[in-house]
Every structure is written in structure tokens, then in C-alpha cells.
Residue frames relative to the residue before (quaternion, step in Angstrom):
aa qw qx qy qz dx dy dz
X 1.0000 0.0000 0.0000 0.0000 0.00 0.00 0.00
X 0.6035 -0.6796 0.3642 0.2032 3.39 -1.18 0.86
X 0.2608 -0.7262 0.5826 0.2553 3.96 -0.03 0.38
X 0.1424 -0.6492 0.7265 0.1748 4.07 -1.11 0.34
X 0.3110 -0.6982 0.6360 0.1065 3.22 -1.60 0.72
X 0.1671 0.9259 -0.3386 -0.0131 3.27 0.00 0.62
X 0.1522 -0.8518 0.4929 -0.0911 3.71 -0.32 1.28
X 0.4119 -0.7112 0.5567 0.1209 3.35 -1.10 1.48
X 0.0186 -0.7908 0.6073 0.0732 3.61 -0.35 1.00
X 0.8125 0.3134 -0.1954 0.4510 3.76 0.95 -0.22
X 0.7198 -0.5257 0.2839 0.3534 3.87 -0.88 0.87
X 0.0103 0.7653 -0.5567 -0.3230 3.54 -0.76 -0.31
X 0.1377 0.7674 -0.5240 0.3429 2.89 0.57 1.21
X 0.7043 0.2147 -0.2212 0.6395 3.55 0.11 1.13
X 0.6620 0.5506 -0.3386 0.3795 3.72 0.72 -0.78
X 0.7884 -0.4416 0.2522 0.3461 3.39 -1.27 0.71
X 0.4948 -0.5349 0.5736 0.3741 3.46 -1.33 -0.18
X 0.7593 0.2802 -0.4093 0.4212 3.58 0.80 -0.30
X 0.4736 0.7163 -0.3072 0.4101 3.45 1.42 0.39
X 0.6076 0.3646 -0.3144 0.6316 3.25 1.21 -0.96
X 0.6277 0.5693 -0.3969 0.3527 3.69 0.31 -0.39
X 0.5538 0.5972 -0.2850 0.5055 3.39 1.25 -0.75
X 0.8528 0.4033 -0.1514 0.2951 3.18 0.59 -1.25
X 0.4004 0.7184 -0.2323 0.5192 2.80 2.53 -0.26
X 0.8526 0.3832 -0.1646 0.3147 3.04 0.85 -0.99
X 0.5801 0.6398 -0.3137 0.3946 2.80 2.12 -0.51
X 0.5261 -0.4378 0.3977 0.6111 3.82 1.89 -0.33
X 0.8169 0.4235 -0.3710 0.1248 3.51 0.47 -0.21
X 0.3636 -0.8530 0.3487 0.1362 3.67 -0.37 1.38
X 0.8569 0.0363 0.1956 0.4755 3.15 1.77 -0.93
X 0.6738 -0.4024 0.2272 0.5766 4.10 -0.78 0.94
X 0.9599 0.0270 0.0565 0.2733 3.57 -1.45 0.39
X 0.5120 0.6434 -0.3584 0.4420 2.93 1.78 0.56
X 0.4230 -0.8501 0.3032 -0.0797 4.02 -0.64 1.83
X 0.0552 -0.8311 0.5520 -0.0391 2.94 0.44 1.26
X 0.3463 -0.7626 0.5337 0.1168 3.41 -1.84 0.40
X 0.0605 0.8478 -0.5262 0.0279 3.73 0.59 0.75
X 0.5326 -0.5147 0.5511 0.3844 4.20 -1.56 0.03
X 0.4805 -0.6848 0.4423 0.3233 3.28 -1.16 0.41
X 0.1455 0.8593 -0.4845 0.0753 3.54 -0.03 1.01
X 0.5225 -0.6014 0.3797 0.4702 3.66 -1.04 -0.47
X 0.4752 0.5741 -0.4486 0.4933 3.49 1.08 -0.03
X 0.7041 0.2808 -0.3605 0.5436 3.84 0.08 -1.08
X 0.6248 0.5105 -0.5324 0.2559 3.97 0.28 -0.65
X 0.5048 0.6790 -0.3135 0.4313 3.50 1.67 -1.42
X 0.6039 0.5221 -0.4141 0.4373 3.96 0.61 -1.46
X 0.6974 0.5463 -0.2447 0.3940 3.38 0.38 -2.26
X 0.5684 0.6326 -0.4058 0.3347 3.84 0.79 -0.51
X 0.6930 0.5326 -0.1441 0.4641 3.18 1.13 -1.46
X 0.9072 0.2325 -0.1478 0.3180 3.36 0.78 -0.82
X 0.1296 0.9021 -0.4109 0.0242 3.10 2.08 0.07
X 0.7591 0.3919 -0.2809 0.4374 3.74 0.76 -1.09
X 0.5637 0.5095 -0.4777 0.4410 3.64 1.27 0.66
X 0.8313 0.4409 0.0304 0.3370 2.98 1.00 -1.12
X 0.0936 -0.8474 0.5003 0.1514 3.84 -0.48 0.53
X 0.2851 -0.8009 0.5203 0.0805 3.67 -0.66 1.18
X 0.0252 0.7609 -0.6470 -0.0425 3.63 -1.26 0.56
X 0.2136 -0.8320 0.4939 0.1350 3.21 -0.50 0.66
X 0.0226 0.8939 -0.4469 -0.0255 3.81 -0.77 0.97
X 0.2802 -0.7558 0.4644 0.3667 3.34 -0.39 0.63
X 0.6878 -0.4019 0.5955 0.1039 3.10 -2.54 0.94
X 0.4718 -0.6654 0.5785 0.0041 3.07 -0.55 1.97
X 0.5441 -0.5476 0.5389 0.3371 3.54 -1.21 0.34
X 0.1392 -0.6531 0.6747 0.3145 3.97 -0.48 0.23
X 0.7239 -0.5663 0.3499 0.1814 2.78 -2.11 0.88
X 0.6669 0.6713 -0.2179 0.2389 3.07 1.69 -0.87
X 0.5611 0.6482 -0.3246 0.3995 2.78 1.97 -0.89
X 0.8386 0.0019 -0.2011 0.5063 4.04 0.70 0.31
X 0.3276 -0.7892 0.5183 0.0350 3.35 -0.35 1.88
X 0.4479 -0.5382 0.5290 0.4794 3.52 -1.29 0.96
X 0.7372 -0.6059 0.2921 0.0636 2.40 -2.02 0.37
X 0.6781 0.5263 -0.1458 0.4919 2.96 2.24 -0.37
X 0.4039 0.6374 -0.3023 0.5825 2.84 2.04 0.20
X 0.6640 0.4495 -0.2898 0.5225 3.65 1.10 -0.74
X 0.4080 0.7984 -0.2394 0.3725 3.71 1.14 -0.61
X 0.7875 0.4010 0.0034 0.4680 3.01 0.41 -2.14
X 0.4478 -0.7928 0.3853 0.1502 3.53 -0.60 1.10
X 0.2498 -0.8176 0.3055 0.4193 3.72 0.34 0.59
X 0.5499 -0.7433 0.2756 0.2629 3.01 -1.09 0.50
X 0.5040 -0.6866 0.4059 0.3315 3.86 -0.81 0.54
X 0.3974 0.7649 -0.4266 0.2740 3.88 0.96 -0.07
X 0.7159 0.0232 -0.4899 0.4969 3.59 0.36 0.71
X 0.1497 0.7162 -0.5557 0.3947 3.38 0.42 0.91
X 0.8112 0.3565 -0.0397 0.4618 3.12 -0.02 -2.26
X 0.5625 0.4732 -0.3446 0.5838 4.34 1.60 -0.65
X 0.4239 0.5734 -0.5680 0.4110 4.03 1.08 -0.41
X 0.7950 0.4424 -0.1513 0.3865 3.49 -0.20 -2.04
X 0.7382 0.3641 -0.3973 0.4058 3.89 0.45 -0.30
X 0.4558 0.7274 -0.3300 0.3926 3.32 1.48 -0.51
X 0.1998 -0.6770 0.6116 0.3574 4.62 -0.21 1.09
X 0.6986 -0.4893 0.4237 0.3051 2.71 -2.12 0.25
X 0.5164 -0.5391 0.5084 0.4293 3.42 -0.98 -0.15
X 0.4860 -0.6383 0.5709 0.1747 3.27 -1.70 0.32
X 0.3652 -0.7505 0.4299 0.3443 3.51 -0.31 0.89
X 0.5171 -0.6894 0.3880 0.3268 3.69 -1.01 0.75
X 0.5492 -0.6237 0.4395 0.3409 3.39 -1.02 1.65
X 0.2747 -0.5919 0.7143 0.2530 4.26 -1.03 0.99
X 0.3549 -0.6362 0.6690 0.1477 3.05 -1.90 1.19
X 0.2908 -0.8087 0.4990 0.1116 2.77 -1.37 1.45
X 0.1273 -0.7109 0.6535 0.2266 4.26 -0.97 0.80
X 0.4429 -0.6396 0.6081 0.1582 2.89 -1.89 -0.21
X 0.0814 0.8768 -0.4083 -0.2405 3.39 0.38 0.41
X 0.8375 -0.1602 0.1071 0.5114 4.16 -0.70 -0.36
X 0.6572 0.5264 -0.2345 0.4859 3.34 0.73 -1.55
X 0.7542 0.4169 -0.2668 0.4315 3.97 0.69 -0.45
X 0.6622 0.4586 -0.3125 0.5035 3.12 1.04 -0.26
């Protein structure tokens, strides 16, 4: 999925109340300041309203690295060490209940 870049190049000073709210919500506080958002129909819906505030780029979403681990990393067995820091670890103490009085006890 595509990522939009999106950057307020004009004030909202003068712009609606459901405008500045848009733009609130989209992250954006101020001139030339760049927010990153997914490409959905909700943010596309926001961007609708404020198009004449706002300037949009759209970029595509690199592969992440994670999605194919070397190969010797897959190899190595993981290890059990906080496992073994679980069991030496005391128990907790249950939390002391705070006691009130109400009228009738006093």
C-alpha cells in the first residue's frame, strides 16, 4: 500500500472550523510542516476538504528488511534466557486493599 506525504503549505487562518479540524487531525500544526499518513479512504476523504491547504505526494513502501532474514540468522536457535530470569525472579506480593470506613462504623 502506498504511504501519502502530506504538507501544509498555506495558513488556516481564515479556513473553516471543520477545516482546521481536519487538519488537526491530519497532524498538521503548521506552514511546511510533513506529515506521513497510509493511503486510505478516510485520510483521502480529510485531504478532500482541505486540498487548497494542503499539498500531497504519494510514495511507495519499500520492502522491509524483515520480510527475508539472512540466512544464518534463521539457523541459530533462539535462545531460552529470559525464560530461565522468569523462574529466578520472587513472586510478587498481592497489593495491600485500602481500607474506608464509612458512617455506620464509626
Amino acid at each position: 500500500m502506498a504511504t501519502l506525504k502530506i504538507t501544509q503549505i498555506k495558513s488556516r487562518i481564515g479556513a473553516t472550523a471543520k477545516q482546521r479540524k481536519n487538519l488537526e487531525a491530519l497532524g498538521l500544526h503548521r506552514i511546511h510542516q510533513s506529515v506521513q499518513h497510509s493511503d486510505s479512504a478516510i485520510i483521502k476523504g480529510m485531504l478532500e476538504r482541505v486540498s487548497h491547504l494542503v499539498e500531497v505526494k504519494v510514495e511507495e513502501e519499500k520492502a522491509s528488511k524483515k520480510a527475508a532474514p539472512k540466512a544464518a540468522e534463521a539457523a541459530e536457535p533462539a535462545e531460552t534466557a529470559p525464560a530461565a530470569d522468569a523462574e529466578k525472579a520472587p513472586a510478587r506480593k498481592p497489593a495491600a486493599k485500602k481500607v474506608t470506613k464509612t458512617k455506620k462504623e464509626e
